[in-house]
C-alpha positions in Angstrom: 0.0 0.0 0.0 1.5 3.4 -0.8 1.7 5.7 1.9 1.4 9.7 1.6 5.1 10.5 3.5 5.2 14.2 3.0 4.1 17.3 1.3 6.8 19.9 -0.1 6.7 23.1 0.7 8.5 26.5 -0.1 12.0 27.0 -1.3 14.5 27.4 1.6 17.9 29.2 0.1 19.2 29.1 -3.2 20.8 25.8 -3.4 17.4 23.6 -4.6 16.4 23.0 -0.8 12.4 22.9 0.2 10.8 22.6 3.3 8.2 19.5 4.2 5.5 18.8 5.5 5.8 15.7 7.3 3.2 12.7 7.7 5.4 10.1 8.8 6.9 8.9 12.5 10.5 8.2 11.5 11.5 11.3 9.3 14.8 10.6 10.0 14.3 6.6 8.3 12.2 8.0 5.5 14.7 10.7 4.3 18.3 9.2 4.4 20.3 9.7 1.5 19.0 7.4 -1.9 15.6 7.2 -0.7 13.0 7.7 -3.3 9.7 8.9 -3.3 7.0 8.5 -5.7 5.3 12.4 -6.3 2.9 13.7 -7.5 1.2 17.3 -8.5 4.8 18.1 -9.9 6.3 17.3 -13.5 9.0 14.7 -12.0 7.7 11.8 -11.4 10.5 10.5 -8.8 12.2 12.4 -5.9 15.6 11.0 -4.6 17.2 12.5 -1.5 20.1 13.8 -1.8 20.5 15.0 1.8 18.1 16.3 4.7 18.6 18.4 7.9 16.2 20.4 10.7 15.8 23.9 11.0 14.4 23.9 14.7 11.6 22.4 13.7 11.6 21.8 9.9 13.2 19.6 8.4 14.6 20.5 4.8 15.7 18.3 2.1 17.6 18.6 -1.0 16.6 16.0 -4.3 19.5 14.9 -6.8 16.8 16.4 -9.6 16.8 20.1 -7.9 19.7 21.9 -8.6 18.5 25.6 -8.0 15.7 27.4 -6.2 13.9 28.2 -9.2 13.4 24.4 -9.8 12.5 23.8 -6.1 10.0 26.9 -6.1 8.0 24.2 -9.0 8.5 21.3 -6.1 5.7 23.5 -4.4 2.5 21.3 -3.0 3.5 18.4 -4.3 3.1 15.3 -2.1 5.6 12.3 -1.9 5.0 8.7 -1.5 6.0 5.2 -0.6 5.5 1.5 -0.9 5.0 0.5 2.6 4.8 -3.2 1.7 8.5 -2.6 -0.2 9.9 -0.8 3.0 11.2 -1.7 6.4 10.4 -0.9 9.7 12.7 -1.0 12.7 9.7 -1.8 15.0 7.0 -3.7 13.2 4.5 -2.1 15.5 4.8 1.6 14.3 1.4 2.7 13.4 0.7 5.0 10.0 -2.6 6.9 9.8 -4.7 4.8 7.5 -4.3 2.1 10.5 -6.1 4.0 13.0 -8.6 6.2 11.4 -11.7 4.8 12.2 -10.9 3.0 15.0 -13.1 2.5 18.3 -11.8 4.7 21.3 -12.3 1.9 24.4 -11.6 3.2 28.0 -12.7 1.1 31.0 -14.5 -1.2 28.8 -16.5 1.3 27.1 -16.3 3.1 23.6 -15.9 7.2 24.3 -15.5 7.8 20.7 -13.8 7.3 17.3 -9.5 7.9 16.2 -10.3 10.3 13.2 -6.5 11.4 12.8 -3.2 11.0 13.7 -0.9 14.3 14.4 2.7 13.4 14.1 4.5 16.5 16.3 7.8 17.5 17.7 7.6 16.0 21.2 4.9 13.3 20.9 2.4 12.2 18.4 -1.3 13.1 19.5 -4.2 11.0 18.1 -7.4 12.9 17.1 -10.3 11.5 19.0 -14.3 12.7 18.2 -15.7 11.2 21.8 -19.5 10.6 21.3 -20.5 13.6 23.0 -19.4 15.4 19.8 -16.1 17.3 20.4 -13.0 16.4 19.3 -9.5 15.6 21.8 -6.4 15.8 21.2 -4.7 12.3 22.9 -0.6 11.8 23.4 -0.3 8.7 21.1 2.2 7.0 24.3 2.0 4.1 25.8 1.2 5.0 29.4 -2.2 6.6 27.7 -2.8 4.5 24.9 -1.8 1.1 26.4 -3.3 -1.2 23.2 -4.0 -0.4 19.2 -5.4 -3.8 18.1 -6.7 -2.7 13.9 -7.8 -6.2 14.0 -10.3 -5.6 16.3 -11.5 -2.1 15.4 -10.4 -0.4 18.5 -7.6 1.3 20.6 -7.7 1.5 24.3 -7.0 4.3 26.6 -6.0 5.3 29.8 -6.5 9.1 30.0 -5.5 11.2 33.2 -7.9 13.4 34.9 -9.1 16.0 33.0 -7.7 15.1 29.5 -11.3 14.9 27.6 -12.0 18.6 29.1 -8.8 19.9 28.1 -10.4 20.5 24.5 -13.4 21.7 24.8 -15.3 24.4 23.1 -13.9 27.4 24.4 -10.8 25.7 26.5 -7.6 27.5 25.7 -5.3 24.3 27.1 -5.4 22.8 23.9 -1.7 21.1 22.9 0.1 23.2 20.7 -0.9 21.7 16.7 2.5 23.2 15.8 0.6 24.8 12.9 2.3 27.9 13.5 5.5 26.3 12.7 8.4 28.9 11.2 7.6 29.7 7.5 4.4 28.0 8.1 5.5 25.0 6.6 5.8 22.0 8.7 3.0 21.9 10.2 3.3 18.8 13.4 6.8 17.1 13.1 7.8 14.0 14.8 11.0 13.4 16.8 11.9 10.9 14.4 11.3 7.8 16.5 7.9 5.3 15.5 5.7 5.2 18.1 4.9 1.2 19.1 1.7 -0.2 20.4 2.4 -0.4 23.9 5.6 1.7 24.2 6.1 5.3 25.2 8.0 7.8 23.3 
């Protein structure tokens, strides 16, 4: 199954570099040197890395095909893709989005709501959680608070501490940071570049 990795933003410098927008847990596994991506929304059809680094929190890459800015400023919106059958995982039990969107939220043996996205950010992943009531949470994807992910079964369990389903509600201003107001407004929630695993903290 291919899996959207990242989408390319602005030019950073002169030298062909762009920022991303990452979708991915491992950042730093997905853009090593060689590594090609699949695009699309671009003319080329293939991106190779040719080297990546952070900027704080953005990570900027350089592709073999982009030699200059004005080539990278074409990069712009274009998304990049793999073959997650064709790659491989240090832990086997990294999750991608597609796995858990849709997924049962279970906590004490009851269902409080639905996964509808996963957040990939600096410090720790957050899974997007609609809880039946009708507002949305923002959950830290660890494994003290989300002890099981079982796909299989429809469902994820969690162990939330006091007060973390009020933290986002209408009008609450202790939401976690979305990192949407990232430098250059590019990268919107970056990872730390480690996968999360079922049962495992970050």
């Amino acid at each position: 199954m291919e899996v959207l990795v990242a989408r390319i933003g602005k030019p950073h410098g002169i030298r062909g570099e762009v920022t991303v927008q990452l979708f991915t847990d491992a950042p730093e596994d997905r853009f090593e040197p060689g590594a090609v991506f699949r695009a699309e929304g671009i003319t080329l059809p293939e991106l190779t890395v040719a080297k990546a680094r952070w900027n704080k929190d953005t990570l900027i890459v350089a592709f073999e095909q982009v030699p200059d800015r004005n080539t990278a400023e074409t990069l712009r919106g274009g998304t990049l893709f793999i073959d997650s059958d064709a790659t491989d995982d240090e832990d086997d039990d990294a999750w991608y989005e597609h796995e858990l969107v849709g997924l049962d939220v279970r906590h004490e043996g009851n269902v409080v709501g639905k996964v509808t996205a996963l957040r990939t950010m600096t410090v720790q992943d957050l899974l997007v959680v609609e809880l039946t009531g009708g507002h949305e949470v923002l959950v830290p994807f660890v494994g003290e608070i989300v002890p099981e992910v079982n796909p299989e079964e429809g469902f994820v369990t969690v162990n939330p501490p006091a007060g973390l389903f009020e933290l986002n509600l209408p009008g609450s201003n202790s939401a976690p940071d979305d990192g949407e107001d990232e430098p250059d407004g590019e990268a919107g929630g970056l990872p730390d570049g480690a996968p999360r695993a079922a049962g495992e903290g970050r």
